[in-house]
N, C-alpha and C positions, 0 to 999 in steps of 0.2 A: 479337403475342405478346411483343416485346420492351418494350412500356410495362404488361406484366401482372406482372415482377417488379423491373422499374428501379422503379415508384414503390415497393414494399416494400423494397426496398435503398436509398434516399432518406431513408424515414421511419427504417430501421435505425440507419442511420447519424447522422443526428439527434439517433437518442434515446440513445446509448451510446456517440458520440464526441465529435458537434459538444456539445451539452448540455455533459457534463461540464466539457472542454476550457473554454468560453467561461463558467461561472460560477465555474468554479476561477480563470481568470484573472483575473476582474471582484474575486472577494473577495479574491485576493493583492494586487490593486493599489490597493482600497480599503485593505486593511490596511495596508501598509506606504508606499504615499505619500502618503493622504489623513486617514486615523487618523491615527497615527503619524507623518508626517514625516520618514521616514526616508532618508537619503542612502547610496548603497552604493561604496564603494573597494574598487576590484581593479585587478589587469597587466590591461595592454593585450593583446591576442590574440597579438601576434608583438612578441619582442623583439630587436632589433638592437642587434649588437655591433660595435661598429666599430673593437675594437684587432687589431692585425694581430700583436703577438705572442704566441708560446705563453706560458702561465701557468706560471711554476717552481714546481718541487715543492718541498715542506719542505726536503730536504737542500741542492737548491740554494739556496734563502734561507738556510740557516744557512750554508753554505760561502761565501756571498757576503759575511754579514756578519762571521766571521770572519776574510776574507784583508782584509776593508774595516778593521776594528780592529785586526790584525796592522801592516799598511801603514803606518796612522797612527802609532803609536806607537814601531816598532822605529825604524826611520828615513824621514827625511822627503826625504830623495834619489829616493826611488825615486816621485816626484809622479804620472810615466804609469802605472804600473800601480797605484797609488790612485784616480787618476780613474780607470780605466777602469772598477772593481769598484766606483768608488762611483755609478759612470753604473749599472751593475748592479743597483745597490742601491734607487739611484731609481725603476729600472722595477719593480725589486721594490714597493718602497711603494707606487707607482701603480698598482700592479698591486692589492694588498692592500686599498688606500683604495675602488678601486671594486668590490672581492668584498664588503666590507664597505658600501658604498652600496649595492648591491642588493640587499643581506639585509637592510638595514635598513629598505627602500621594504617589504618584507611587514612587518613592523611597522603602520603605516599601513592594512591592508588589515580591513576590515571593516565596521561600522554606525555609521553616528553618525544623533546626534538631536540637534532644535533645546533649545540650553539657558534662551532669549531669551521672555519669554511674543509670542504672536502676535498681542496686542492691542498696539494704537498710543497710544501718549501723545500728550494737545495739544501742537501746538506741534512737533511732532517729525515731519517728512515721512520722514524717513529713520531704516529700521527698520535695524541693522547688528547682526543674528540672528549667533549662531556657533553652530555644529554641532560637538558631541563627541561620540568617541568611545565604543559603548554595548557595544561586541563586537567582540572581534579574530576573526581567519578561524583557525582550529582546525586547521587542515592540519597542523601541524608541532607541535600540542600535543597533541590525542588519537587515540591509533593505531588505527584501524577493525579490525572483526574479520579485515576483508582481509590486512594486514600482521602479526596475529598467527599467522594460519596462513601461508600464503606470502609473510615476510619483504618486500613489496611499502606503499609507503604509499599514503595513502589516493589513487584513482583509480575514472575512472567517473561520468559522468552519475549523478546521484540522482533518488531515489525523490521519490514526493510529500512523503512523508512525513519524510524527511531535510531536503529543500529547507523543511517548515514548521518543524520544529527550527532550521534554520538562521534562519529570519527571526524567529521566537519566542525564542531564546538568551537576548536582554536579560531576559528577565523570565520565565525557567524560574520552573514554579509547586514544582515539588517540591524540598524542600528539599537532597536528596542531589544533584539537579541544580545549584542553586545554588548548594550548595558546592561544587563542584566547578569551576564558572565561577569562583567567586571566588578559589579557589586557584590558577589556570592564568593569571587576568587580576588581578591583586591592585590595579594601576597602569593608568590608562587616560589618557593625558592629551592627547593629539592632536586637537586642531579643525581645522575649516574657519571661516575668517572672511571676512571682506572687507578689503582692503588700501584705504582712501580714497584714500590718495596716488597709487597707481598703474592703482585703478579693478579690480583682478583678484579673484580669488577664491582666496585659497591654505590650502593647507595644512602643518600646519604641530602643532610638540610647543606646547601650553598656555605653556609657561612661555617659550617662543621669542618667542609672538605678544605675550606681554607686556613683553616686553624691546625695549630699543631696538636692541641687538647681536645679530638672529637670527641664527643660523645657516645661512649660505643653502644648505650642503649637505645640511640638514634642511627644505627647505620645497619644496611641488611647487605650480605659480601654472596658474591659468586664460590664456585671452588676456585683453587688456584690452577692457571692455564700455562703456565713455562713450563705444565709436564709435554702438553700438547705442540709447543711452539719451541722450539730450543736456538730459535734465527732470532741474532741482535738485529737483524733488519726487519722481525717481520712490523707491516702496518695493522695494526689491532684498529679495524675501524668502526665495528657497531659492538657492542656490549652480550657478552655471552649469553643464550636462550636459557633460560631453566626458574630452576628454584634457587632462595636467594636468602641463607639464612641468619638469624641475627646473631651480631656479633658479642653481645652481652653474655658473662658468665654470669649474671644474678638471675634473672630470669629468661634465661634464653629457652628454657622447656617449655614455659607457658606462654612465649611471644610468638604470634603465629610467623610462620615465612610465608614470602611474597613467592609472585611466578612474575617473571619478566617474558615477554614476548620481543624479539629485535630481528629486522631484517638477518637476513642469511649472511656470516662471516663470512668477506671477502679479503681473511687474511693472506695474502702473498706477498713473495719478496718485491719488493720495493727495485731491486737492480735489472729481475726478467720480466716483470709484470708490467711495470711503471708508463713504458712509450707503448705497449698494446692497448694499454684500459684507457690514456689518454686519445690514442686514436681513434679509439671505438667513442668516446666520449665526442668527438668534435665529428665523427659523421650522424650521429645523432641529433647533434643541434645542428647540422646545416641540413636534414629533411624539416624544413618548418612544417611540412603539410601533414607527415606522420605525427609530429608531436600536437599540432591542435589536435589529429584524430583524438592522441592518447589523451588529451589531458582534460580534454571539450566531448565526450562520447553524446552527450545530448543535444547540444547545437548541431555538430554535426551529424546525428539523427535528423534534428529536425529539418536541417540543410535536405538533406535527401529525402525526405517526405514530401517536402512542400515543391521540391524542383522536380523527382518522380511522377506525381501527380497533378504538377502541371504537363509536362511530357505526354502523359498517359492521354489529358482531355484534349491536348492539342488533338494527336495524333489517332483518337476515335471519335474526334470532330462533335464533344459533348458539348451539348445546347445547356449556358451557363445558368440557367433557370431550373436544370434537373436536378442543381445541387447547390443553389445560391441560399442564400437565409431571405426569407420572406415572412414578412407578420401573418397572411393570408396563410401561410403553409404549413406555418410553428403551432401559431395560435389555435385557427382555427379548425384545420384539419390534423393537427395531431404529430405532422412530420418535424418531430424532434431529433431527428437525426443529420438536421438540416446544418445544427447549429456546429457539428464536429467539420460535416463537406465543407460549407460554407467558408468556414475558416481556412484552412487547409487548399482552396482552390485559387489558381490563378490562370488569367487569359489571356491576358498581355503580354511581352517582353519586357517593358518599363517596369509595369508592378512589379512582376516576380523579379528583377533584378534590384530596384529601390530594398524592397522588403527582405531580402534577402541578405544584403547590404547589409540590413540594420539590424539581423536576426545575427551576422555572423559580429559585429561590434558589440551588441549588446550581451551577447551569448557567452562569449569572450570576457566581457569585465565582469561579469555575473556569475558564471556558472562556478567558476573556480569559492569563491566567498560559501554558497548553497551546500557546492556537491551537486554533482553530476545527476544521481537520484531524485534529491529534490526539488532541484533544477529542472528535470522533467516532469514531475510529479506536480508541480504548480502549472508549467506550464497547459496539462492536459484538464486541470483545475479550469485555469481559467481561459481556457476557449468556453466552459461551462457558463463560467459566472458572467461573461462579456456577453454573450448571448443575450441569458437571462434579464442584466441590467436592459441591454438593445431594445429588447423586446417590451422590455417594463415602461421605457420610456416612450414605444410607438404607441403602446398603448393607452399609456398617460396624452399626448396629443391627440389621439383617436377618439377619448371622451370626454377632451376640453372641447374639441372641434362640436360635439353631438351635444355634448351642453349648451353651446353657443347658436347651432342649428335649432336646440329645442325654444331658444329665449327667442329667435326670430319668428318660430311661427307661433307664438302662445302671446305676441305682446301688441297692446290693444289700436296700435297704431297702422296695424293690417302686417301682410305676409311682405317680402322682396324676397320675387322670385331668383331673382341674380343673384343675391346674394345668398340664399340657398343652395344656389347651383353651386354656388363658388365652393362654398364647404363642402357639400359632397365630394366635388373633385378633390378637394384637401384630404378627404377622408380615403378615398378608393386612391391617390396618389403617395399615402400613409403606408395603406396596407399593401399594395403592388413595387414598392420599391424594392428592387433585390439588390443585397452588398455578398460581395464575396472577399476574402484574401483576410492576411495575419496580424492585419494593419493593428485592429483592436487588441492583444496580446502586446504588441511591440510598444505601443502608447503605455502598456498597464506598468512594463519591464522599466520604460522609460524612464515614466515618474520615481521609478525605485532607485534607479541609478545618477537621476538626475538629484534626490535630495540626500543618495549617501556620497556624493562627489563632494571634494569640499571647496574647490576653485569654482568661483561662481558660472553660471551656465549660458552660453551665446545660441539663444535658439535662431536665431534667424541668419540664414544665410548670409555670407558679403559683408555682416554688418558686426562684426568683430569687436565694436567696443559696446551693443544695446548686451548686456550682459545681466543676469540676476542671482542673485545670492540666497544660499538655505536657511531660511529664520527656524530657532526653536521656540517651542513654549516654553516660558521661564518656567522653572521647576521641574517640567519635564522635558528630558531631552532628547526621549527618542520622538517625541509628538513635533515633526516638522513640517513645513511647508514650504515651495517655490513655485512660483508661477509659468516659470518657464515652458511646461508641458502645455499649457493652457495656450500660451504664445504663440508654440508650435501646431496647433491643433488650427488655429484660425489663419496662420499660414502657409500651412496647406491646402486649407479651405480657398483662401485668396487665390495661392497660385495651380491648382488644379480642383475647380468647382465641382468634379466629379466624384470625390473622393463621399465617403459614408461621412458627415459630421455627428449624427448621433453613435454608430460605429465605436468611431476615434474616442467619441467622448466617455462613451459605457468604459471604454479602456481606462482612459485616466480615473474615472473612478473610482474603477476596480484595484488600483494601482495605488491609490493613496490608502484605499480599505486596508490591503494586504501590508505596505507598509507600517501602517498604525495599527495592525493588530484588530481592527474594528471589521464586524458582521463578515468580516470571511471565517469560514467556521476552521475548526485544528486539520492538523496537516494528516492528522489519522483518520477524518472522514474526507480530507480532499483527496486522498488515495486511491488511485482510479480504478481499486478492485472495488469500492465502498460508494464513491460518487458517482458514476456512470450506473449501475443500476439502481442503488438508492434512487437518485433522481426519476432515474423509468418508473420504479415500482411508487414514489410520491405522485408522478404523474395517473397513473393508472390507475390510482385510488383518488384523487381529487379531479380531474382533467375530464378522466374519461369515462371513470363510475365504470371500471372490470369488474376491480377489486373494493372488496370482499364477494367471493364468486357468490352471486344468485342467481337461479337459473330464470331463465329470460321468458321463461311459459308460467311462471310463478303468477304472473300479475290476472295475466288471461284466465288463469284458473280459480283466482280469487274473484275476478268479476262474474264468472259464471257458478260460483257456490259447490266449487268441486273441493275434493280432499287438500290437505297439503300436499306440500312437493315431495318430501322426503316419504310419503304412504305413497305417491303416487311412483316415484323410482322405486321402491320397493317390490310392488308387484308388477313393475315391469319387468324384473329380476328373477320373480318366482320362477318353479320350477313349470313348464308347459305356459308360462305367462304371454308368450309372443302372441302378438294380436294382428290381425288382417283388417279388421273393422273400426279399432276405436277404442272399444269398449274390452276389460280385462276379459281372458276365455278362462273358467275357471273347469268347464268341463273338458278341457284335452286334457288324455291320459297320459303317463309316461309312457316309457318304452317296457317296464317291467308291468303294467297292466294293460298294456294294448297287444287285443288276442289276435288281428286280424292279420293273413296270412299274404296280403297286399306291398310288394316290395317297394314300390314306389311309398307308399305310405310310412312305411321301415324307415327309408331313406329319410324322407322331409323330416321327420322327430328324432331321427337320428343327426342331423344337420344342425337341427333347433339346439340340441343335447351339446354338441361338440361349440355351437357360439357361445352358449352359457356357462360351457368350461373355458373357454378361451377366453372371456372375459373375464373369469375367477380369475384367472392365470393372471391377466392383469392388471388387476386392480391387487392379490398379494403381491406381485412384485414390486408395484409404486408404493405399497405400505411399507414393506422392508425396506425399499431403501429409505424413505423418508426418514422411518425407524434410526438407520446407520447414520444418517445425516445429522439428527438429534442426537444420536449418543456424541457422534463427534464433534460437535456444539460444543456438548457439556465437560467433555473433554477439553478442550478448546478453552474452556473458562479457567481450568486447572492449571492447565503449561502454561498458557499463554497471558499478555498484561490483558485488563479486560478493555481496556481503554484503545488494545491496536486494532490497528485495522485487520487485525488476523481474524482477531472474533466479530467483529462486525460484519464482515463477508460474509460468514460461514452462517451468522442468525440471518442475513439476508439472504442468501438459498436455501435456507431450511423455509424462511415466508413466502418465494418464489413455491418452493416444491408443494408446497402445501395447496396453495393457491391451484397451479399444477395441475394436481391431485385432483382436487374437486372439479375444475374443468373437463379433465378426460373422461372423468365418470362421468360426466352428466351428458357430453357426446357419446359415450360407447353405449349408455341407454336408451337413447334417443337412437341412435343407430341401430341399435336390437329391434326398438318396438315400429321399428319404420314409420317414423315420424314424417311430416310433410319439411319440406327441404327448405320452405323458409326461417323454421324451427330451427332446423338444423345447424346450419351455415353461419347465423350469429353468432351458434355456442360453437361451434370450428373455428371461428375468425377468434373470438376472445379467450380462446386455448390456444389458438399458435401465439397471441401479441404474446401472453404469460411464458408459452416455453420460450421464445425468443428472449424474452428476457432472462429468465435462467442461463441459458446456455452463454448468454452473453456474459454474467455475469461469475461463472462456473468456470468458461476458459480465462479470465481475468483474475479470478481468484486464485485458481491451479500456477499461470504463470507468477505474481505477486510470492506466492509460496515458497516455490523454486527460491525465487531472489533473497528471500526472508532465512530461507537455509544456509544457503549461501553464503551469506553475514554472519551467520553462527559459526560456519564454520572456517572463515577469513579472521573471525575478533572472539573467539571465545575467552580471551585474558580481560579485554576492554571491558566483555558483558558482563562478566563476571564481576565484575571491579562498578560497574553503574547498577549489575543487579544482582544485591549478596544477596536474597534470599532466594532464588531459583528453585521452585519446587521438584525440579526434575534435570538431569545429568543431560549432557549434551547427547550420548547415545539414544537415551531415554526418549527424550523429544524430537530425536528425529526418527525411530520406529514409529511416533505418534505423526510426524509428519506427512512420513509414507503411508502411513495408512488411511490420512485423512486425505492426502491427494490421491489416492484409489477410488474411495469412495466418491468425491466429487468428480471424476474422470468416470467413474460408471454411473451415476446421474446426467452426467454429460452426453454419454452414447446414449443413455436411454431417451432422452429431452430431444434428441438427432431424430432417433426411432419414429417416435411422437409425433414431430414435426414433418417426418415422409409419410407416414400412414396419413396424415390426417392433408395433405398435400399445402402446408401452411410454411413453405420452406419461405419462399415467394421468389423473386428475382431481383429487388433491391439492393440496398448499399451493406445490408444484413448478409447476403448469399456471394456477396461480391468481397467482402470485408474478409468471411471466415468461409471462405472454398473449401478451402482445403482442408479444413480440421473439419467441415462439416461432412465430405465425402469421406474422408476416412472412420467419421463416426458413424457414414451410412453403412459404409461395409463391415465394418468391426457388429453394427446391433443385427443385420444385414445374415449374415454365417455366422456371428456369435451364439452368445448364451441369451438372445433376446428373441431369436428365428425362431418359427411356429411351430410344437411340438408334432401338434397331428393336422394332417389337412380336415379343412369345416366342410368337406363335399369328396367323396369316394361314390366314383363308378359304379351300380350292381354292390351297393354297400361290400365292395371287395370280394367277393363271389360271382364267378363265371357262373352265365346262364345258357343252359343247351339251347340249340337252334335244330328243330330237326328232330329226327327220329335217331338214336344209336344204334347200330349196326353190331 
């Protein structure tokens, strides 16, 4: 029994931790050490102070230097008590010189890149590459949401998504980003070179390394490497890994050392290496189609998403209405999951190759600026937010049209019937419109690329010189605008009348939102472990009135002047409380006072006996985990920033579980007391929407986490370097990882468990979506630790009954 759900817990794991974890890692370290080249400076993990005196406060420095400048000046008799306040003074300075060298070593902390091309000239064995400075560590320049609310600066392991901001920074695509880098970082001038004379790797301010008089309290040095390398040819081409310490004898004890982080040395001879590594180099660039994989993992994601799943609906012949976006279907009936299909589908040839087209161009100038991550991260955003706008606006016409309907039949010059008629049809041809395809996302993309282009922009086909230009607002520069998308939208409209025009346009809106920074919310709740359920669970509390669970016989019973709800669960719970009639039986005995000698009668209270331990069973097991869920919340607030989407997730499946919780209770009581099944079935439907949500938002969390580790452990010099106060070691935090991904992984089976007993799996886009991780949660809760301890019905209560006379 026990290899019936280890291998489903195997494959689980597999597919929503190890996966993630190992391709996130593979593409952060192709990016930033094998693209890119990038070398990362941060503090060393523990910093050692080795002055033995306390540090004087302001008024002693100034009292010091006052009795020091008094001394000297009134009279020169009194020599001992000038020395001694100038020995004072001294430690003063000493003291000052090294608060000021160690604020200075953060300076130094952040990205550099090679300035040096990586090709070799003849004649020239020895390549001496310098690395500059591309991006200072932001700790101490921009204050996280953290520190605006609770006065705290920024702290906390980060999110995926943070950590790819962080290693993206050099080359923010949006322009209000980049202004804002440039503001913060105006002056960048600190390399790493190679020192010939002394064989090290230092670092060091641009203008130092060009001088003959550096200043050695400004340079931090490698050990010396001609022990390691004794070839006049070798090519030294990235900058030795380690610790990097200052060169300063004054205070070299109290200045902290740096940690450099650099691509892996590929020092070789220059005579046997040289025509291999170039070969290898030019069959790389002549696969173009490998390197977009490499360099575009989210275009070409989304390349196979949108071309798969057109594939799939050709070929099972899906009627485009099962999965189109409709106001009738979003709105009204609640299918929000319209708005992901919707997007995502295509039924033509033209579309899905137009679209496709402009996903692999636009994908291409964009994603490289983003990063791969948040380049997919927006985009899964805003299928959300295109929707939403879609939908806002059909409905905005749906109750101009009904206001305009109401003025015709209210105004005193009689009804027109036709023109009644006419609006209704406007109304019912509102809400029945279905749009499908990515068109809306590819408009949003558009407008972003179209106002950070700086060549002005030719929307319309053929017509190569109607071109328009990107205006800013004076003062501000990143607030820009071009009409050109607008252009675009009405010529399409022109030359293919079929196309979505509120669609198209929800996009552009969305597009100049996210450019300008304006009501698209941060990029840590558009994080699709945080916005995909957030959104469900804001639905399910305004939309559809779940949540906050009240049980649905509450109201019935307040009309008829019975107890409250929670007396009435109550002794529906008691001990002998099961009822046949209606009405609580308070005279059924238990089984320790019932004398009668009737086995049948044994059985049935013994039955009774075993569902009311079964349902003890659980309901403590939904409390403990709940319980675990909440510690690892608050855990969660400790390691982690409180602003990432880490902890956002994690308080949003602790309000799912909750939620949850009180739903199954109030079915498995209703289920004890054999309630009438119209009773029933409400609170079954509005317990599976809740565990569906969970579960959804559980495997999206678990994968996100994966990716988050991941990052920790591809940039741990970078994090370090953007977040000096880390309240916890990298080992540290990722024991806390693993355990917080268990525990959401066994809420996960259990939410599976939940969702089969209560037969609320369904057969939608829900069961079609997560297959496979939801059958292997069947089997894992199935043979796990969640399968029925004792059966609720035993034969002859387990005792053989003679038949017959014995012989």
């Amino acid at each position: 029994m026990s290899s019936s759900w280890q291998s489903p817990l195997a494959k689980l794991i597999g597919l929503i931790v190890i996966l993630p974890f190992a391709s996130t890692y593979l593409h952060l370290y192709y990016y930033a050490y094998w693209k890119n080249e990038y070398c990362f400076v941060g503090p060393t993990t523990t910093t050692t102070t080795t002055t033995t005196t306390a540090i004087p406060s302001h008024d002693e420095k100034y009292n010091a230097m006052m009795s020091f400048a008094t001394a000297t000046v009134v009279d020169s008799s009194i020599g001992s008590a000038a020395n001694g306040d100038n020995n004072k003074l001294r430690g003063i300075e000493t003291t000052a010189t090294t608060e000021a060298a160690a604020a200075g070593s953060t300076q130094f902390h952040g990205i550099y890149a090679p300035i040096s091309s990586k090709k070799k000239k003849k004649n020239n064995n020895n390549d001496r590459r310098q690395f500059q400075q591309k991006h200072h560590a932001a700790s101490n320049d921009m204050p996280s949401m953290t520190s605006w609310f609770w006065g705290g600066g920024r702290s906390g392991w980060p999110s995926i998504t943070q950590s790819s901001i962080m290693i993206s920074s050099p080359s923010s695509q949006l322009s209000n980003h980049q202004h804002l880098h440039n503001v913060l970082h105006e002056k960048l001038d600190h390399v790493i070179s190679l020192n010939e004379e002394e064989m090290k790797w230092c670092l060091q301010s641009s203008s130092s390394s060009s001088s003959s008089t550096a200043e050695e309290e400004d340079k931090w040095c490698s050990d010396p490497i001609s022990n390691h390398f004794d070839s006049t040819d070798t090519i030294h081409t990235y900058p030795t890994s380690g610790i990097y310490k200052p060169t300063s004898t004054i205070i070299a004890s109290n200045t902290p050392s740096l940690v450099i982080s650099c691509p892996t040395s590929s020092s070789s001879s220059f005579s046997s290496n040289a025509a291999k590594s170039k070969h290898k180099r030019q069959n790389a660039k002549q696969n173009a189609n490998l390197q977009f994989i490499l360099n575009h993992p989210a275009t070409t994601f989304l390349l196979l998403l949108n071309t798969g799943l057109a594939f799939y609906y050709w070929n099972h012949r899906i009627n485009p209405g099962l999965v189109c976006k409709q106001y009738t279907k979003i709105v009204v009936e609640d299918e929000w999951w319209r708005g992901l299909t919707g997007a995502t589908a295509h039924f033509e040839p033209l579309h899905i190759g137009f679209n496709m087209m402009s996903l692999h161009t636009l994908g291409k100038e964009l994603e490289g600026g983003f990063g791969s991550i948040v380049f997919l991260t927006y985009n899964a955003a805003l299928i959300a937010f295109t929707t939403v706008v879609m939908m806002g606006m059909v409905h905005a016409r749906v109750r101009w049209i009904q206001h305009k309907l109401d003025r015709t039949t209210t105004t005193t010059s009689g009804s027109n019937p036709q023109l009644q008629q006419t609006y209704r049809e406007q109304q019912a041809r509102l809400r029945e419109t279905s749009s499908v395809g990515y068109s809306a996302v590819l408009f949003a993309w558009m407008v972003v690329s179209t106002m950070e282009r700086k060549a002005p922009t030719c929307p319309i086909p053929f017509f190569s010189d109607v071109c328009f230009s990107t205006y800013s607002v004076p003062g501000i520069p990143f607030l820009k605008f071009n009409v050109s998308p607008i252009v675009s939208l009405f010529v399409a409209q022109f030359i293919m009348p079929r196309v979505s025009f509120m669609g198209h346009l929800a996009g552009i809106i969305c597009g100049f939102c996210l450019h300008w920074g304006w009501a698209i919310p941060p990029l840590e709740i558009c994080s699709t472990n945080v916005l995909f359920g957030g959104v469900f669970l804001l639905g399910l509390i305004w939309k559809r009135r779940v949540v906050p669970v009240r049980p649905l016989l509450t109201a019935m019973m307040d009309e008829e002047g019975c107890v409250e709800h929670e007396d009435y669960l109550r002794s529906l719970l008691a001990d002998g409380g099961v009822r046949d009639d209606g009405n609580p039986d308070d005279t059924t005995p238990t089984i320790g006072q019932n004398s009668t000698t009737d086995p049948f009668a044994r059985g049935k209270q013994k039955k009774k006996e075993r569902e009311l331990h079964e349902y003890l069973r659980k309901q403590k097991t939904l409390l403990y985990v709940r319980y675990l869920i909440g510690i690892v919340a608050l855990a969660s607030l400790f390691a982690f920033d409180w602003s990432s989407s880490i902890v956002l997730c994690q308080c949003l499946l602790l309000a799912y579980f909750t939620f949850g919780t009180q739903s199954s209770l109030i079915v498995w009581a209703y289920t004890r007391s054999k309630e009438p099944s119209d009773i029933i079935e409400p609170e079954r439907t509005r317990s599976g929407v809740i565990w569906r949500g969970f579960f959804l938002s559980a495997v999206l969390a678990i994968v996100v986490d994966s990716m988050s580790m991941a990052s920790w452990f591809a940039f741990p010099t970078l994090i370090a370097s953007e977040r000096p106060s880390l309240p916890l070691g990298l080992f540290p935090v990722s024991v806390l990882m693993v355990l917080r991904t268990a525990v959401n992984l066994l809420a996960m089976i259990l939410s599976s468990k939940i969702l089969h007993d209560m037969s609320q799996v369904g057969c939608g886009i829900f069961a079609q979506l997560f297959s496979a991780v939801i059958k292997w949660s069947k089997l894992i809760g199935d043979h796990g630790m969640f399968m029925l301890q004792k059966p609720l019905w035993t034969a002859f209560e387990g005792r053989g009954i003679t038949l017959g006379r014995a012989r």
